[in-house]
PyMOL Python script that loads the backbone (N, CA, C, O; Angstrom):
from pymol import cmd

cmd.read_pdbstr("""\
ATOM      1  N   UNK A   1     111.894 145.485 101.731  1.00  0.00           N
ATOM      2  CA  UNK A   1     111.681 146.643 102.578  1.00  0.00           C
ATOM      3  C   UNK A   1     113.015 147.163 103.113  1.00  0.00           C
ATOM      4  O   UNK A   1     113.313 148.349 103.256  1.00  0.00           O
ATOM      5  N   UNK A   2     113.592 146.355 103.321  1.00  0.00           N
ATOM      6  CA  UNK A   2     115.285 146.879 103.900  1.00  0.00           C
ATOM      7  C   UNK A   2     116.063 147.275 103.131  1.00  0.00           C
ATOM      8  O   UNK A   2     117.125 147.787 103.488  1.00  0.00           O
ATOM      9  N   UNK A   3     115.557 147.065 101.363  1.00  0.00           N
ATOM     10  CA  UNK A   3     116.880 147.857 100.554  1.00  0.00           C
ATOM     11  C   UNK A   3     116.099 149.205 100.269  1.00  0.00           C
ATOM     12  O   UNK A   3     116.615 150.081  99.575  1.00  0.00           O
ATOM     13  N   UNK A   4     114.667 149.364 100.903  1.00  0.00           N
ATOM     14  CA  UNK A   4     113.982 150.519 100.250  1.00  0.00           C
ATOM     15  C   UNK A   4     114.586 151.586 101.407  1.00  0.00           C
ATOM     16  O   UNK A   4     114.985 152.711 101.106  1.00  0.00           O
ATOM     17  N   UNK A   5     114.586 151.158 102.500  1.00  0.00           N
ATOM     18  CA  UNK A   5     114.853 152.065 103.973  1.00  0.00           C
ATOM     19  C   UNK A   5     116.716 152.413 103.877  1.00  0.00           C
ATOM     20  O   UNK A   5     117.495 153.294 104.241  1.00  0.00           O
ATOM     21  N   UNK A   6     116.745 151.425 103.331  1.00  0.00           N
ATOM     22  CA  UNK A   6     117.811 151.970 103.170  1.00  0.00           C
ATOM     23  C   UNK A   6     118.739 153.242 101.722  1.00  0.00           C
ATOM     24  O   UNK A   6     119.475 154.229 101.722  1.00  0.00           O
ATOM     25  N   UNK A   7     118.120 152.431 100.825  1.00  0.00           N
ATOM     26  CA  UNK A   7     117.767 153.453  99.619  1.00  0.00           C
ATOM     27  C   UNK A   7     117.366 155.196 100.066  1.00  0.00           C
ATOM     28  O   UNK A   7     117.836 156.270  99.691  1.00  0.00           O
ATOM     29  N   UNK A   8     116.370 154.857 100.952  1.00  0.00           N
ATOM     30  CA  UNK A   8     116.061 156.306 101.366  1.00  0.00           C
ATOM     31  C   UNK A   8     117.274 156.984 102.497  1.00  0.00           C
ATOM     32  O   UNK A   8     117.682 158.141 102.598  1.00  0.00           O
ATOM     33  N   UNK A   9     117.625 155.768 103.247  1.00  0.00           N
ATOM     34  CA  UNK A   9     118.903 156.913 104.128  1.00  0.00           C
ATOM     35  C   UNK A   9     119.997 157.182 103.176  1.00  0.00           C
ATOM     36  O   UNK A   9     120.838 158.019 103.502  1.00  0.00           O
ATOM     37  N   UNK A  10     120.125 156.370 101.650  1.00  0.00           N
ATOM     38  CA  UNK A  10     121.263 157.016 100.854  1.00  0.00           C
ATOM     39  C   UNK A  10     120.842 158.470 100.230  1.00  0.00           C
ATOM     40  O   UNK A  10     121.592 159.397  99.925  1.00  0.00           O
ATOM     41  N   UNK A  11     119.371 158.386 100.129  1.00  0.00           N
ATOM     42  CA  UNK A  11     119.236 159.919  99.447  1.00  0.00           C
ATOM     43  C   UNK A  11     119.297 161.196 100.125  1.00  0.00           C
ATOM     44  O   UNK A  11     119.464 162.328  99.671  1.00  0.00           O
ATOM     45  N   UNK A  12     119.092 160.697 101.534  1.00  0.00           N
ATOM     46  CA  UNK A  12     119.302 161.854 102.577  1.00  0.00           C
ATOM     47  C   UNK A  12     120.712 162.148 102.962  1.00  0.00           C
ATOM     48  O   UNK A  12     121.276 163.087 103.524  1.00  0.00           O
ATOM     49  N   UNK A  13     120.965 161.353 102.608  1.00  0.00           N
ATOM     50  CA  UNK A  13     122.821 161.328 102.084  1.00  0.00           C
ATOM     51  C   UNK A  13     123.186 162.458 101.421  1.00  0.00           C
ATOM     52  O   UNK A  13     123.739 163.523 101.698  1.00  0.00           O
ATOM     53  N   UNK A  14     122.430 161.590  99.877  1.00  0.00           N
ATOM     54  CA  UNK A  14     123.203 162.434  98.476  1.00  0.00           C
ATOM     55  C   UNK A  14     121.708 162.620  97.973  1.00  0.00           C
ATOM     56  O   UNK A  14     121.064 161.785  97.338  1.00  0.00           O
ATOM     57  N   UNK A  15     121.261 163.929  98.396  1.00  0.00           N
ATOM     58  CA  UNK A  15     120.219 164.514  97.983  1.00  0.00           C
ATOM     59  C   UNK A  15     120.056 164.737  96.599  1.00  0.00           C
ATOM     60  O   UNK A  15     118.996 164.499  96.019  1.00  0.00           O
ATOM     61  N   UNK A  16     121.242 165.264  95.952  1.00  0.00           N
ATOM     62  CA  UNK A  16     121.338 165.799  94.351  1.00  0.00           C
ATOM     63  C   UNK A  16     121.134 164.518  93.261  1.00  0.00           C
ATOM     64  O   UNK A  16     120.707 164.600  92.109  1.00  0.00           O
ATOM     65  N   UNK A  17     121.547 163.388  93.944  1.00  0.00           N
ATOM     66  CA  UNK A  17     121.386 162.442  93.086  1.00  0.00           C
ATOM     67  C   UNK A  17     120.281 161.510  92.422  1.00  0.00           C
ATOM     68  O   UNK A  17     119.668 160.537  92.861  1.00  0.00           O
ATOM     69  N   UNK A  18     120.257 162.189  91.169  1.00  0.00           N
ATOM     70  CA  UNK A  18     118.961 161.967  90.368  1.00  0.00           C
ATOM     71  C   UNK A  18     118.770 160.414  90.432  1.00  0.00           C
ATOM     72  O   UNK A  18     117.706 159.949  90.839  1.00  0.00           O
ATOM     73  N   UNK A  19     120.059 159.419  89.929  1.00  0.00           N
ATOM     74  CA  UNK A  19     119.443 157.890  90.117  1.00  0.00           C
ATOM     75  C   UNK A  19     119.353 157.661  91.519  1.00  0.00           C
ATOM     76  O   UNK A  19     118.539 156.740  91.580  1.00  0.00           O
ATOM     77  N   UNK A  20     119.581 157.845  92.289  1.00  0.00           N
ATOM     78  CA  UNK A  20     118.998 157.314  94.136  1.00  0.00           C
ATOM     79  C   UNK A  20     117.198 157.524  93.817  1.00  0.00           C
ATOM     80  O   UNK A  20     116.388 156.601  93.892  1.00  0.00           O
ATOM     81  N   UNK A  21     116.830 159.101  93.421  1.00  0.00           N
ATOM     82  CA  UNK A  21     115.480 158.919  93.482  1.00  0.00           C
ATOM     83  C   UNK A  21     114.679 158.574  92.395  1.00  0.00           C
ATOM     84  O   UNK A  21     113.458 158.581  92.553  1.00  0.00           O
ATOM     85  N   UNK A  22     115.074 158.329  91.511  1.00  0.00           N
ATOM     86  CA  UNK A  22     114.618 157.098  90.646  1.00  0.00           C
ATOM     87  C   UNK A  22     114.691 155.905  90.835  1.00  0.00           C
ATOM     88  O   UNK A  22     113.915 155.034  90.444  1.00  0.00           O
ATOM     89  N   UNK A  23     115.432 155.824  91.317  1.00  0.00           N
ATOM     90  CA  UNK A  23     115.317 153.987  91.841  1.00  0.00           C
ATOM     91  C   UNK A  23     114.295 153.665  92.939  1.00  0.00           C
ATOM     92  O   UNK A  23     113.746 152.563  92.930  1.00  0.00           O
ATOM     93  N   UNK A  24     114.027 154.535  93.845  1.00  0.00           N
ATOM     94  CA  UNK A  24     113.109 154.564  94.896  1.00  0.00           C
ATOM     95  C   UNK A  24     111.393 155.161  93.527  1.00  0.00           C
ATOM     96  O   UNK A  24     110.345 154.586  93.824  1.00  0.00           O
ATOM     97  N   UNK A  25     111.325 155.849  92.674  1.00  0.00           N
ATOM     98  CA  UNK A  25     110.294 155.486  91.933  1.00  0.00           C
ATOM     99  C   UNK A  25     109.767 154.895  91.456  1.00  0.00           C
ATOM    100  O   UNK A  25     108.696 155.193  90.926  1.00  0.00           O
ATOM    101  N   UNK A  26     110.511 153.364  91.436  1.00  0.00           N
ATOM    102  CA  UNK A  26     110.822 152.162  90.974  1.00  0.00           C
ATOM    103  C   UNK A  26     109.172 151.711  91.571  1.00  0.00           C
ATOM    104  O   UNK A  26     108.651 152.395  92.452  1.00  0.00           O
ATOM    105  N   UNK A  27     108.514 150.594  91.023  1.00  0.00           N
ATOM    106  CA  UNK A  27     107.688 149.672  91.596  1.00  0.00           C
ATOM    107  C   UNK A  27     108.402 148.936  92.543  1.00  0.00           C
ATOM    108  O   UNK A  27     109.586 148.951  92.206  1.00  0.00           O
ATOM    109  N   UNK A  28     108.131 147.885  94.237  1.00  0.00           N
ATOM    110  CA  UNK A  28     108.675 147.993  95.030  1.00  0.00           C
ATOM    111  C   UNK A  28     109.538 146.237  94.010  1.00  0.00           C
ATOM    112  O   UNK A  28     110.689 145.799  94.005  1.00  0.00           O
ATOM    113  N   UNK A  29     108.405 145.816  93.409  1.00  0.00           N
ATOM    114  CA  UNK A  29     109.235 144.662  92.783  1.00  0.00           C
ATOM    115  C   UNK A  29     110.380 144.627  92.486  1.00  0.00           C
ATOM    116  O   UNK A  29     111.275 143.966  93.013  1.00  0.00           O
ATOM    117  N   UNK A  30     110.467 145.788  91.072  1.00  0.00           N
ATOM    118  CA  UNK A  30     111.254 146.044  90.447  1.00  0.00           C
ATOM    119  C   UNK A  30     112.850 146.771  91.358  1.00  0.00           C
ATOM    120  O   UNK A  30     114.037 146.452  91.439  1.00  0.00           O
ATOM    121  N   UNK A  31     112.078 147.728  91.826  1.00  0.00           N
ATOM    122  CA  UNK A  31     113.175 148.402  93.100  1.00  0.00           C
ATOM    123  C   UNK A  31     113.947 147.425  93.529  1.00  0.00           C
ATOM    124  O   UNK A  31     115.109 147.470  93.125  1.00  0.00           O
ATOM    125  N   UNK A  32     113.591 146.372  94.372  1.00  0.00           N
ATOM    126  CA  UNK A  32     113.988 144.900  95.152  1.00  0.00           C
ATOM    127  C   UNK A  32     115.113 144.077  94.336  1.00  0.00           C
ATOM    128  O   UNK A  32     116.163 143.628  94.796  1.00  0.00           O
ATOM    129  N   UNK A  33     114.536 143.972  92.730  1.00  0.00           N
ATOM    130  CA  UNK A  33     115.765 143.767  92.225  1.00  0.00           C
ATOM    131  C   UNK A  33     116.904 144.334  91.696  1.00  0.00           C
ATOM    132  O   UNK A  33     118.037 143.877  91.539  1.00  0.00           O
ATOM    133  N   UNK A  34     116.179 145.928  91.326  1.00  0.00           N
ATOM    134  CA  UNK A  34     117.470 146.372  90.457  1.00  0.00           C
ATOM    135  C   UNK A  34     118.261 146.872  91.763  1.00  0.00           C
ATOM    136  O   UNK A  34     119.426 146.474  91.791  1.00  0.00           O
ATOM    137  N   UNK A  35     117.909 147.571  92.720  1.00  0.00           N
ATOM    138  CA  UNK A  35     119.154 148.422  94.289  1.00  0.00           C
ATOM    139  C   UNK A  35     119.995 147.116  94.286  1.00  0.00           C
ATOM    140  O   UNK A  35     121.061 147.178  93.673  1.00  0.00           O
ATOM    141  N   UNK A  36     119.764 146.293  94.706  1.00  0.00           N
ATOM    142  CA  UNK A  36     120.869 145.418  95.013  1.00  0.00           C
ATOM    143  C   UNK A  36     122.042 144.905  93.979  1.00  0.00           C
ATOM    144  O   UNK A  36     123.269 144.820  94.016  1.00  0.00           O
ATOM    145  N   UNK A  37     120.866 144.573  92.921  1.00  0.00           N
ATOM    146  CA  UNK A  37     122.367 145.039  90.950  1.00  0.00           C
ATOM    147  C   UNK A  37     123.006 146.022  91.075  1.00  0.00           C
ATOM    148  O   UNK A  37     124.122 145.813  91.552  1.00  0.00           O
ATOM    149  N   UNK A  38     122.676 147.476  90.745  1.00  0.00           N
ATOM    150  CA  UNK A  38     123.198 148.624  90.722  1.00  0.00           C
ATOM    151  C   UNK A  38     124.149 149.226  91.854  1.00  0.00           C
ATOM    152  O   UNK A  38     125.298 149.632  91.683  1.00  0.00           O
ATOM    153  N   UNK A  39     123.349 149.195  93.173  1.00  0.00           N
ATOM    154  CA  UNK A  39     124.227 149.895  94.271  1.00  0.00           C
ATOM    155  C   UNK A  39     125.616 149.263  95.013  1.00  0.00           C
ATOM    156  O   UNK A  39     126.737 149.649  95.345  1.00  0.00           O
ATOM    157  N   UNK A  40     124.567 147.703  95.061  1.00  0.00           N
ATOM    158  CA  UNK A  40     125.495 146.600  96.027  1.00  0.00           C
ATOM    159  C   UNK A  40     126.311 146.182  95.709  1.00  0.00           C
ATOM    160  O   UNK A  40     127.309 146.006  96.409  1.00  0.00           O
ATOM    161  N   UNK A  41     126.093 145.592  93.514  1.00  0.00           N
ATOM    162  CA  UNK A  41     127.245 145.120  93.234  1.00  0.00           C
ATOM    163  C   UNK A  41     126.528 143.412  92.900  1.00  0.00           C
ATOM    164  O   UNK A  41     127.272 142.723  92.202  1.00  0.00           O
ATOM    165  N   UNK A  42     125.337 142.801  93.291  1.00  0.00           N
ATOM    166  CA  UNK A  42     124.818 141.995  93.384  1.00  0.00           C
ATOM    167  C   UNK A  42     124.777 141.434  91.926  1.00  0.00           C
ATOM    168  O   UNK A  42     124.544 142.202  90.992  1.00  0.00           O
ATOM    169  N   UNK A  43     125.026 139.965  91.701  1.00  0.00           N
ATOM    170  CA  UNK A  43     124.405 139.155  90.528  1.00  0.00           C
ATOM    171  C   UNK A  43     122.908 139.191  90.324  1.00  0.00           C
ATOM    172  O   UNK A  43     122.046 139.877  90.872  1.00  0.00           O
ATOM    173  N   UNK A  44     122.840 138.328  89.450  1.00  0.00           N
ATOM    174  CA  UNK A  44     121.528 138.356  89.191  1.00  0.00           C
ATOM    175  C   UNK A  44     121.413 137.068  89.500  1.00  0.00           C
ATOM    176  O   UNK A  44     120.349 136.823  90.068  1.00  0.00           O
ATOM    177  N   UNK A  45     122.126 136.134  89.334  1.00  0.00           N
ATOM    178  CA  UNK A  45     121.850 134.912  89.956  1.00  0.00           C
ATOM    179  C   UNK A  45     121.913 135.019  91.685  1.00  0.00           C
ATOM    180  O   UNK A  45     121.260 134.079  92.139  1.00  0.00           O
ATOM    181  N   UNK A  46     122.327 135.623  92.463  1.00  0.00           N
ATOM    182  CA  UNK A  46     122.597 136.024  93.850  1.00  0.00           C
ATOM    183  C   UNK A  46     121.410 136.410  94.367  1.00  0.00           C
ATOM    184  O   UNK A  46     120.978 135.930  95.415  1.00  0.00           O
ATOM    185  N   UNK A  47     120.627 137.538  93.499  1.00  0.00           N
ATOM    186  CA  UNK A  47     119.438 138.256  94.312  1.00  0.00           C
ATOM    187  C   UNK A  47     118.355 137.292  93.766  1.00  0.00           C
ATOM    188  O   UNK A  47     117.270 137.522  94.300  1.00  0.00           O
ATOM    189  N   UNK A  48     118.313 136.101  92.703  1.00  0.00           N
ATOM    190  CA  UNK A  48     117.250 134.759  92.384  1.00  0.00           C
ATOM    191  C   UNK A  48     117.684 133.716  93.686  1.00  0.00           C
ATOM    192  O   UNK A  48     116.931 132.928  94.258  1.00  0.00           O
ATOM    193  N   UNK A  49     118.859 133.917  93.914  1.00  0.00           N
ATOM    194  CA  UNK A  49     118.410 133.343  95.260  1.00  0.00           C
ATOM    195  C   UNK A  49     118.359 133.703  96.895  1.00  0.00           C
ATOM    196  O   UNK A  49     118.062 132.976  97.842  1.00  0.00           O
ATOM    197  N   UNK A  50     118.659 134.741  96.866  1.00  0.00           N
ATOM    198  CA  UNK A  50     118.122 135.420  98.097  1.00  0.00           C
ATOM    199  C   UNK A  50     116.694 135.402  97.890  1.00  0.00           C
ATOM    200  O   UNK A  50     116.081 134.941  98.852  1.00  0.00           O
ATOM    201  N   UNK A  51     115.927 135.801  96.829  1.00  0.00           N
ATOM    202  CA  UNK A  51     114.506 135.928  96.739  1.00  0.00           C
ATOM    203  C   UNK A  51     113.715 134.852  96.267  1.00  0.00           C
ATOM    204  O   UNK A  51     112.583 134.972  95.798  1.00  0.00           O
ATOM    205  N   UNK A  52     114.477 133.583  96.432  1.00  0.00           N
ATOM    206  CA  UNK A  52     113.491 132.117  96.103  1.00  0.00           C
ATOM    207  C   UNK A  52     113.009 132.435  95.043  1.00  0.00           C
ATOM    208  O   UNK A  52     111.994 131.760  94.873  1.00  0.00           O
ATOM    209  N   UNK A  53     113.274 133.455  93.795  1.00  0.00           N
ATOM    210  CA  UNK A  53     112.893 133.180  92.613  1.00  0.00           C
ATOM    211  C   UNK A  53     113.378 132.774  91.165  1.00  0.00           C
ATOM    212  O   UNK A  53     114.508 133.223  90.971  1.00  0.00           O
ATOM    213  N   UNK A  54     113.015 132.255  90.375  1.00  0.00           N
ATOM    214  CA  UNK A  54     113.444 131.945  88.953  1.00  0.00           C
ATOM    215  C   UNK A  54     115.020 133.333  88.365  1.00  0.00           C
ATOM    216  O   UNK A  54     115.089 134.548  88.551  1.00  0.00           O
ATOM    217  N   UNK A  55     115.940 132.424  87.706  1.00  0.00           N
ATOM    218  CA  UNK A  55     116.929 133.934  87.112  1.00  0.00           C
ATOM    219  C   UNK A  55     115.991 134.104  86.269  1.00  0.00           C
ATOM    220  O   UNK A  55     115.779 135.291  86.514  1.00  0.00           O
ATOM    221  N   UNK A  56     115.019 133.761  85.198  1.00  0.00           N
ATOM    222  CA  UNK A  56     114.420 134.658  84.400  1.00  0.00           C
ATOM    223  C   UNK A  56     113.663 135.606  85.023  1.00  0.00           C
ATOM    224  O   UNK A  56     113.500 136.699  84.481  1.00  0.00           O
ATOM    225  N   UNK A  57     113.091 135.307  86.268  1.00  0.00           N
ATOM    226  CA  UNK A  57     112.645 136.379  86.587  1.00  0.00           C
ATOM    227  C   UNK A  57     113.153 137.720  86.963  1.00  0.00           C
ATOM    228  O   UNK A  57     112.856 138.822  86.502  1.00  0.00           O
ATOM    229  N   UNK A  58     113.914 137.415  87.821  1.00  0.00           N
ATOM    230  CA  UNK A  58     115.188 138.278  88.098  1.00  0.00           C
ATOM    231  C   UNK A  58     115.591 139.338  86.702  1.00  0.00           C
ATOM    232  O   UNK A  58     115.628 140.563  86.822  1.00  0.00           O
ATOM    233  N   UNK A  59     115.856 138.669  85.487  1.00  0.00           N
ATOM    234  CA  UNK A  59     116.279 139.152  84.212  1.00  0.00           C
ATOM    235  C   UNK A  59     115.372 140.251  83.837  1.00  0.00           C
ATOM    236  O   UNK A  59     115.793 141.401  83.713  1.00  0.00           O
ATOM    237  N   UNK A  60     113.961 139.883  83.626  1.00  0.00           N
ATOM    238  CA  UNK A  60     113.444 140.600  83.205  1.00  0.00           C
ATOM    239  C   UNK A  60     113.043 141.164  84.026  1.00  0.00           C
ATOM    240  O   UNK A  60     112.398 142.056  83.475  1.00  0.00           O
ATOM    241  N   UNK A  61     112.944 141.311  85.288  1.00  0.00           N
ATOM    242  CA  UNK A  61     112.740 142.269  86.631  1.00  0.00           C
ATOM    243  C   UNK A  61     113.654 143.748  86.006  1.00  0.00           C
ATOM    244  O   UNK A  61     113.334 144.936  85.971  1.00  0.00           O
ATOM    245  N   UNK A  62     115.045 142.927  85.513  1.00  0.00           N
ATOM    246  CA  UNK A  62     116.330 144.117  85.557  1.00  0.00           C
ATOM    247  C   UNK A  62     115.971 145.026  84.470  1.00  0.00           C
ATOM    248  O   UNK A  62     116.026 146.256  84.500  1.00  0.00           O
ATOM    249  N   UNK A  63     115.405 143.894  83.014  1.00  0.00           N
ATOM    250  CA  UNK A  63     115.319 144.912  81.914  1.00  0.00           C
ATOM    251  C   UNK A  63     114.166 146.063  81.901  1.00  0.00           C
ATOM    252  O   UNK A  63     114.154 147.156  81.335  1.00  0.00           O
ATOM    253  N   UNK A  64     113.153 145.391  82.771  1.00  0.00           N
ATOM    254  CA  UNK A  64     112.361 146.601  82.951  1.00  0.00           C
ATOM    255  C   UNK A  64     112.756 148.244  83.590  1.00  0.00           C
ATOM    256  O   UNK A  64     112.592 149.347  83.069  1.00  0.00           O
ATOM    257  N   UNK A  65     113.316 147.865  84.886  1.00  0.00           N
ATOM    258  CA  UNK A  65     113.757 148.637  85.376  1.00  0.00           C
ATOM    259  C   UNK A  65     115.397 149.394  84.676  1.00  0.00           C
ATOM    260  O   UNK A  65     115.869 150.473  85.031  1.00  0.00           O
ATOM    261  N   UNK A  66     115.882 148.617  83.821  1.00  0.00           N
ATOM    262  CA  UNK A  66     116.567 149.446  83.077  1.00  0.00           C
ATOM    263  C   UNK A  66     116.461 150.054  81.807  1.00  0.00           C
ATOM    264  O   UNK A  66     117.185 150.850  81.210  1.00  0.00           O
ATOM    265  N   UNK A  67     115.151 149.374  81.467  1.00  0.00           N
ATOM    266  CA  UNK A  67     114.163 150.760  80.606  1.00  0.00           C
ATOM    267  C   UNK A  67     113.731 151.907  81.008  1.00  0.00           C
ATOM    268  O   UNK A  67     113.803 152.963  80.379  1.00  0.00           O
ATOM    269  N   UNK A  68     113.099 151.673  82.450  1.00  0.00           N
ATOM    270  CA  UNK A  68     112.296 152.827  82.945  1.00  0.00           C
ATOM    271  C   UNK A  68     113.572 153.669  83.046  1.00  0.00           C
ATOM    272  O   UNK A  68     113.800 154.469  82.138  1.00  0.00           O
ATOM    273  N   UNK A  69     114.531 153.543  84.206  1.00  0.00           N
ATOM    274  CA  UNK A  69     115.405 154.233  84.597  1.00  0.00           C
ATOM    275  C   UNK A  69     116.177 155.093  83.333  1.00  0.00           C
ATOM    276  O   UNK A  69     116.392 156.303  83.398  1.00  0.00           O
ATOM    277  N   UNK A  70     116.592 154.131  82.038  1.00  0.00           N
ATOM    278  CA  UNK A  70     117.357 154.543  81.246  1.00  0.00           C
ATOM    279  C   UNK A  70     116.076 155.889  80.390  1.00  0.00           C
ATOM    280  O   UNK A  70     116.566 156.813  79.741  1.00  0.00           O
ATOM    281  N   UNK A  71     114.605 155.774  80.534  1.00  0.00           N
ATOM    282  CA  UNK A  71     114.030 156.884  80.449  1.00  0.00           C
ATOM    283  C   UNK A  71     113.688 158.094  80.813  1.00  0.00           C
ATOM    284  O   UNK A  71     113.488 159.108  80.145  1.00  0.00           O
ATOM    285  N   UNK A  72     113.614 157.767  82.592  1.00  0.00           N
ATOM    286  CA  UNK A  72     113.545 158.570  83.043  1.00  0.00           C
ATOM    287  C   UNK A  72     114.824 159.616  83.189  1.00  0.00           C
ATOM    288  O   UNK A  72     114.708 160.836  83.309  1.00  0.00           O
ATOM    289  N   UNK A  73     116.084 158.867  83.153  1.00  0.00           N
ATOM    290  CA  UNK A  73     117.245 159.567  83.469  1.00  0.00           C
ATOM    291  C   UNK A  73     117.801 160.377  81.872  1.00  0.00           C
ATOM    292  O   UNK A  73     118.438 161.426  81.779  1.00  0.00           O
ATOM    293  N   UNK A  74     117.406 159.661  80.971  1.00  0.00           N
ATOM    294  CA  UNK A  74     117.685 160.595  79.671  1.00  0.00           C
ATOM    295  C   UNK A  74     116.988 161.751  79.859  1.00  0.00           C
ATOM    296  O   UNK A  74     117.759 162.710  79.831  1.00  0.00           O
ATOM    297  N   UNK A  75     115.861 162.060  80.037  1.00  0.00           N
ATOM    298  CA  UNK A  75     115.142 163.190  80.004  1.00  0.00           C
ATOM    299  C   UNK A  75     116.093 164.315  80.529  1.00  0.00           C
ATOM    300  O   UNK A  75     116.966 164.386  81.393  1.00  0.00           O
ATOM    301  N   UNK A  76     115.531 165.155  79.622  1.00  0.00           N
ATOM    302  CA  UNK A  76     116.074 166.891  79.065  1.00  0.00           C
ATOM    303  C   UNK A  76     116.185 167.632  80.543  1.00  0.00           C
ATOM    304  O   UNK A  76     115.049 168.085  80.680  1.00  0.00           O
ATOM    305  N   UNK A  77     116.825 167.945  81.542  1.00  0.00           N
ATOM    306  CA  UNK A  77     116.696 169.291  82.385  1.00  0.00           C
ATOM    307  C   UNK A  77     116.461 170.270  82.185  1.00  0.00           C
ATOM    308  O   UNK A  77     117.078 170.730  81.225  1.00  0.00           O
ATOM    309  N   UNK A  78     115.589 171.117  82.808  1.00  0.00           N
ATOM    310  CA  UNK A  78     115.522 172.442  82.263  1.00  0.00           C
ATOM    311  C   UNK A  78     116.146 173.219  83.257  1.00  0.00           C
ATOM    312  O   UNK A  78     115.473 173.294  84.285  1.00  0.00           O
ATOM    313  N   UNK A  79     117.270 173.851  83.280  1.00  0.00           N
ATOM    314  CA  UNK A  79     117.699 174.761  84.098  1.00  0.00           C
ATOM    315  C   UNK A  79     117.339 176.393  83.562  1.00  0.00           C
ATOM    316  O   UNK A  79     117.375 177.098  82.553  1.00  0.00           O
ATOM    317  N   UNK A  80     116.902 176.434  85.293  1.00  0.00           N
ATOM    318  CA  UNK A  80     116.296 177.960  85.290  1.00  0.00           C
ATOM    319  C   UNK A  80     117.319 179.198  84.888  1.00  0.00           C
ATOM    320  O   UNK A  80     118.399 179.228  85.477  1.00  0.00           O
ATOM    321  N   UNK A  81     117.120 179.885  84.228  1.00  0.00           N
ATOM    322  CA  UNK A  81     118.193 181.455  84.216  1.00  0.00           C
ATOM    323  C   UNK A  81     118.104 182.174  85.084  1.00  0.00           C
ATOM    324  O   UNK A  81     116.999 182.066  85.615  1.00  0.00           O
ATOM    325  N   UNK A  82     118.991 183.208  85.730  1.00  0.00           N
ATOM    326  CA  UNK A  82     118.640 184.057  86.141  1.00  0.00           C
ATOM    327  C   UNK A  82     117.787 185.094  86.284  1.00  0.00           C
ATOM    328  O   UNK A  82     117.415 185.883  87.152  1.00  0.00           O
ATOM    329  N   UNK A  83     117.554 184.774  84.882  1.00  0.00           N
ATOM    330  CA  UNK A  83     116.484 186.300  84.416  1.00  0.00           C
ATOM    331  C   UNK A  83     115.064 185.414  84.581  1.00  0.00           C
ATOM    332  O   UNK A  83     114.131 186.050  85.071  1.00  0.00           O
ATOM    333  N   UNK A  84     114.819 184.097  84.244  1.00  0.00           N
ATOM    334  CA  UNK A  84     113.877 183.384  84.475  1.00  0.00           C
ATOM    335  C   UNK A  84     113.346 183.202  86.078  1.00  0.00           C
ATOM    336  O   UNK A  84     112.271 182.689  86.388  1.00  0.00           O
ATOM    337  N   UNK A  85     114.505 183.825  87.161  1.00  0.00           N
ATOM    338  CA  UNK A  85     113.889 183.411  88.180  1.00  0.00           C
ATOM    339  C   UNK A  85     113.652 184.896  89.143  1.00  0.00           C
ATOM    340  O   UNK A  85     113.081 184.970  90.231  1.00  0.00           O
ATOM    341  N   UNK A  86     114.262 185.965  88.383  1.00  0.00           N
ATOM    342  CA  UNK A  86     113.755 187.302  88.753  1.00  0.00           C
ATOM    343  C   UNK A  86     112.348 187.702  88.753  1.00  0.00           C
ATOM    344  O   UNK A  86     111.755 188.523  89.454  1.00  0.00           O
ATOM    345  N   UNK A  87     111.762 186.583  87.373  1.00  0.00           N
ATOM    346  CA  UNK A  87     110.739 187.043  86.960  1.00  0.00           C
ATOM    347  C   UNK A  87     109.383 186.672  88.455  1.00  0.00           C
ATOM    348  O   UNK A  87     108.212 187.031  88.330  1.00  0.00           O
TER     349      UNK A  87
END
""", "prot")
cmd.dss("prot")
cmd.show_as("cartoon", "prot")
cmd.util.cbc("prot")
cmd.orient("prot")
């Protein structure tokens, strides 16, 4: 809960930033492990033991969430035209 509250005062931060709110789309599991990899700098052996759990778990906690993320964040933008937003 404290890397999610905090996750959210980074996006009110840096509003534009597409991975802050993907990571908060995260399941809260998954979220729990990957913010603290990605943002903090955290091992994976570090956040298996802050969280009393197995490194395999931890592992595949990460690869999930760096499937989803690496999907969601590939996806195409569509930026609007001008003439598209006259309309």
């Amino acid at each position: 809960m404290q890397w999610t509250n905090e996750l959210r005062r980074n996006i009110g931060l840096h509003p534009s930033c597409k991975l802050l709110r993907e990571l908060l789309s995260l399941d809260l599991y998954t979220r729990t492990v990957v913010y603290p990899f990605l943002i903090k700098g955290w091992s994976s052996h570090r956040i298996a033991e802050r969280l009393k759990v197995s490194l395999i778990t931890i592992q595949k906690l990460l690869e999930i969430g760096r499937e989803q993320l690496k999907r969601k964040l590939a996806a195409p933008v569509r930026i609007e035209t001008e003439r598209e937003r006259q309309k």
